[in-house]
Residue, then its C-alpha position, 0 to 999 in steps of 0.5 A: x500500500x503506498x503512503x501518501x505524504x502531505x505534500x502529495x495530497x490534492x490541491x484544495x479548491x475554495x468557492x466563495x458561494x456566498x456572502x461570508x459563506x465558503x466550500x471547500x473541495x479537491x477534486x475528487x472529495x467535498x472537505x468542508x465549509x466556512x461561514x460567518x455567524x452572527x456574532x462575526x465568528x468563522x464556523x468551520x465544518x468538516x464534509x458531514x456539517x459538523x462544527x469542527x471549530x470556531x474560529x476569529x479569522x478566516x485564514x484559522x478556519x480554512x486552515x481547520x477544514x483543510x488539514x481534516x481530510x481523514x473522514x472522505x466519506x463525502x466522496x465526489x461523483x461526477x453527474x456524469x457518473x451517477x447518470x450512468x449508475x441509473 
């Protein structure tokens, strides 16, 4: 089984789909999001939505989301893909 270092580890792609509101992915994996709450705090979440941190910055969130790759149970499947499962 050959190891993966994390400097091999796919490049993370961050959207912005909303205001204060931010998806982060690879492209074969969904990793998570950030968003902004009312207090003006980043809530961090990992690929199932649970909050996997609170943050004051930004840069600290995404960080998290980032470096919480281990659980890929939100694996990304082309629409193509799944129209051909049907």
């Amino acid at each position: 089984m050959a190891m993966t270092t994390m400097d091999e580890r796919p490049a993370v792609t961050w959207a912005r789909v909303d205001r204060d509101f931010y998806v982060a992915s690879t492209p074969q994996y969904f990793l998570g999001t950030v968003d902004r709450d009312a207090s003006g705090s980043f809530v961090a979440r990992d690929m199932r939505s649970e909050v996997i941190g609170t943050f004051s910055d930004l840069a600290s969130a995404t960080a998290v989301v980032e470096n919480n790759r281990d659980g890929r149970s939100a694996l990304i499947t082309p629409s193509s893909d799944r129209e051909a499962e049907r």
